[in-house]
C-alpha positions in Angstrom: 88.9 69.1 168.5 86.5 66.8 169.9 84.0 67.0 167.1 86.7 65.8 164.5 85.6 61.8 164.6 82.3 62.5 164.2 82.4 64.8 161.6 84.9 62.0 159.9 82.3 59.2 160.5 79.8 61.5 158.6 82.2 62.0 155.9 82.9 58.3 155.0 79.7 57.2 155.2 78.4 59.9 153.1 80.9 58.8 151.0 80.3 55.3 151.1 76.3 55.5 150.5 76.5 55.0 146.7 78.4 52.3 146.8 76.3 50.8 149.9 73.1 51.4 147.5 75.0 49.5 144.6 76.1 46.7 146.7 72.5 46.5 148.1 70.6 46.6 144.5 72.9 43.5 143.6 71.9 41.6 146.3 68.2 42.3 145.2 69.0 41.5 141.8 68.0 37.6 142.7 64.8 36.8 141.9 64.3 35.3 145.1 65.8 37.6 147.2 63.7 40.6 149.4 64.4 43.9 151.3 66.2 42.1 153.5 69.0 41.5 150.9 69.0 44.8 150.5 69.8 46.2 153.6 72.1 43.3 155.0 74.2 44.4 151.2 73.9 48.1 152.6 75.2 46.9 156.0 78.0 44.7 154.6 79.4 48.2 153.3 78.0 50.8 155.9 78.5 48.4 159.3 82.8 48.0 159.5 83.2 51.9 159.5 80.6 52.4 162.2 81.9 49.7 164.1 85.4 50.6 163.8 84.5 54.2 165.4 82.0 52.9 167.6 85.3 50.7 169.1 87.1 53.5 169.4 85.0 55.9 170.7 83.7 53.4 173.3 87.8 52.7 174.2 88.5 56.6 174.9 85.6 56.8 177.0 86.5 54.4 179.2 90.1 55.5 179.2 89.1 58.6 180.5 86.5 57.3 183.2 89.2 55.0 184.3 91.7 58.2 184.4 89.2 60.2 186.7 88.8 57.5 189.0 92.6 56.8 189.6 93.0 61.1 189.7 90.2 60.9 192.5 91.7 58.1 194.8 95.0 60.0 195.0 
């Protein structure tokens, strides 16, 4: 049961990578623009998702360190 998020995460951004790679070859299609554009289009699509979980999973963590250490006081 613990394994679900992750496996989720991989999911979406497996299923967000095509789009991340069309978003990121507009943003080269500048004539001025450089790999950089690229990947800051990739991460304008890939980052929010990652975040997101990365919020959570970083929330539940310290939910449950905070839990031991009230269950080990009493």
């Amino acid at each position: 049961m613990k394994w679900i998020a992750p496996i989720l995460v991989i999911i979406i951004n497996i299923g967000l990578f095509p789009l991340a790679l069309l978003i990121g070859a507009f943003a080269m299609d500048s004539p001025d623009s450089t790999m950089l554009s690229f990947f800051i289009g990739m991460a304008y699509i890939l980052g929010p998702p990652n975040l997101v979980f990365l919020i959570i999973y970083l929330g539940i963590k310290w939910e449950r360190e905070e839990d031991k250490s009230v269950s080990n006081r009493e």
